[in-house]
C-alpha positions in Angstrom: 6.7 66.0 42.8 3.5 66.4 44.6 1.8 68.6 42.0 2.7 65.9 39.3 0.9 62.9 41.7 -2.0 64.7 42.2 -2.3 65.5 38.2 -1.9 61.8 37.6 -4.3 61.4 40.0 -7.0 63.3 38.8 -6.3 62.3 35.2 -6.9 58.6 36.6 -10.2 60.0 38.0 -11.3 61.3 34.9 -10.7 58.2 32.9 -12.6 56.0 35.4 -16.2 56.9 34.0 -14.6 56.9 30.0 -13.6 53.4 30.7 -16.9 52.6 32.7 -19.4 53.5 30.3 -16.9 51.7 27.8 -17.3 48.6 30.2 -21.0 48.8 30.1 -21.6 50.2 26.2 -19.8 46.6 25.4 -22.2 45.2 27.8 -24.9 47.0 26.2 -24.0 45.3 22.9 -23.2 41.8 23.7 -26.6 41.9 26.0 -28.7 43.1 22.6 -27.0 40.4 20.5 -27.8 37.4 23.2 -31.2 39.0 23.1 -31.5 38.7 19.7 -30.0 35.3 19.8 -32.8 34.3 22.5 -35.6 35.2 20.4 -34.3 33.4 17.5 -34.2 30.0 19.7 -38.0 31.4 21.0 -39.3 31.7 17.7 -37.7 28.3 16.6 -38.7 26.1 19.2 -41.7 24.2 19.9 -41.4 21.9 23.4 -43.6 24.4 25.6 -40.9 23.5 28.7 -38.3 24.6 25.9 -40.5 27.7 25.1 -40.6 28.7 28.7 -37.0 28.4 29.5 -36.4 30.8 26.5 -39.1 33.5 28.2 -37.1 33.1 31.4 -34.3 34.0 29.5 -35.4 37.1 27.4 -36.5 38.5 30.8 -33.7 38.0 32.3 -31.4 39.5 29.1 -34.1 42.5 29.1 -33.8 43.4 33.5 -29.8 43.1 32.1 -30.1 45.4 29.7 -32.2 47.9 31.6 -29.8 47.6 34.3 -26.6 48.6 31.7 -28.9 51.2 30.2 -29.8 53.3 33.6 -26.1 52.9 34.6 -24.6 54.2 31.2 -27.6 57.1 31.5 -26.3 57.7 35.4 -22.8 58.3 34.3 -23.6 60.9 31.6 -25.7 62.8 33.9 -22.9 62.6 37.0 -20.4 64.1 34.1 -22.8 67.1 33.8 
């Protein structure tokens, strides 16, 4: 009964970082499409306090997005 704990166990531990980098690939994705979105509204608008708010956002979407991107590239190099 021990042996078949400690398989599950490790089984569990290998799945972690599958479903992490899962977790942050959708992260990834949803963070390039609001992105995408923000420049859109950028490109559209013209109130400058409008303007600004939508360059406080891209920067904000683009530290994300680094963030998700050196996680994901931690993982992979953890796995070999």
């Amino acid at each position: 009964m021990a042996e078949a704990a400690k398989r599950l166990w490790f089984a569990r531990r290998r799945e972690e970082p599958d479903e992490e980098r899962q977790t942050l690939m959708e992260g990834l994705g949803q963070t390039r499409a609001l992105i995408a979105q923000a420049y859109s509204g950028f490109n559209s608008a013209s109130d400058p306090d409008l303007i600004e708010s939508y360059v406080f956002e891209i920067n904000a979407l683009q530290a994300r997005y680094s963030y998700l991107l050196r996680r994901v590239k931690e993982l992979e190099e953890a796995r070999a």
